[in-house]
C-alpha positions, 0 to 999 in steps of 0.5 A, a space after each residue: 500500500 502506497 503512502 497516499 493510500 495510507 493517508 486517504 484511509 486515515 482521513 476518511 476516517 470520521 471524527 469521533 467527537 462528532 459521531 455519524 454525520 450521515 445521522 444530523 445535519 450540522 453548522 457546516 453543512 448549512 451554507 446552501 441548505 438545497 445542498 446540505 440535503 442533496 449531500 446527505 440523501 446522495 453522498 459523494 467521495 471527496 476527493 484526496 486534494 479536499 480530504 487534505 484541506 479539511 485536515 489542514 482546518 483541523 489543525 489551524 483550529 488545534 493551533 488556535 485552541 493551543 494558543 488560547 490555552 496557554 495565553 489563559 484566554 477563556 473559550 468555548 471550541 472543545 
């Protein structure tokens, strides 16, 4: 198994604080509410170029959280 397949697996994995997203309809699945309902009846691969991008968010919201915490600063993202 090559690496990018390694990588595509692990990303494709959902995250565990929020649990099966076929089952609810979350904040960011609302930017155009026609198609936040087409991608839950119909859902379609991502890409490994998109799957790469929300990884990236991930970490920048880690990063964040990180220097809230150590500067002392009191917030509500768990």
């Amino acid at each position: 198994m090559d690496l990018k397949t390694v990588i595509q697996k692990s990303l494709l994995q959902p995250k565990e604080e929020l649990g099966d997203r076929s089952t609810y309809v979350g904040a960011s699945d609302m930017t155009c509410e026609r198609k936040g309902c087409l991608e839950k009846l119909t859902p379609k691969k991502r890409a490994f170029k998109t799957l790469l991008r929300f990884k990236r968010g991930d970490l920048v919201v880690n990063i964040v959280k990180e220097a809230l915490v150590k500067s002392g600063i009191i917030h509500t993202h768990s």
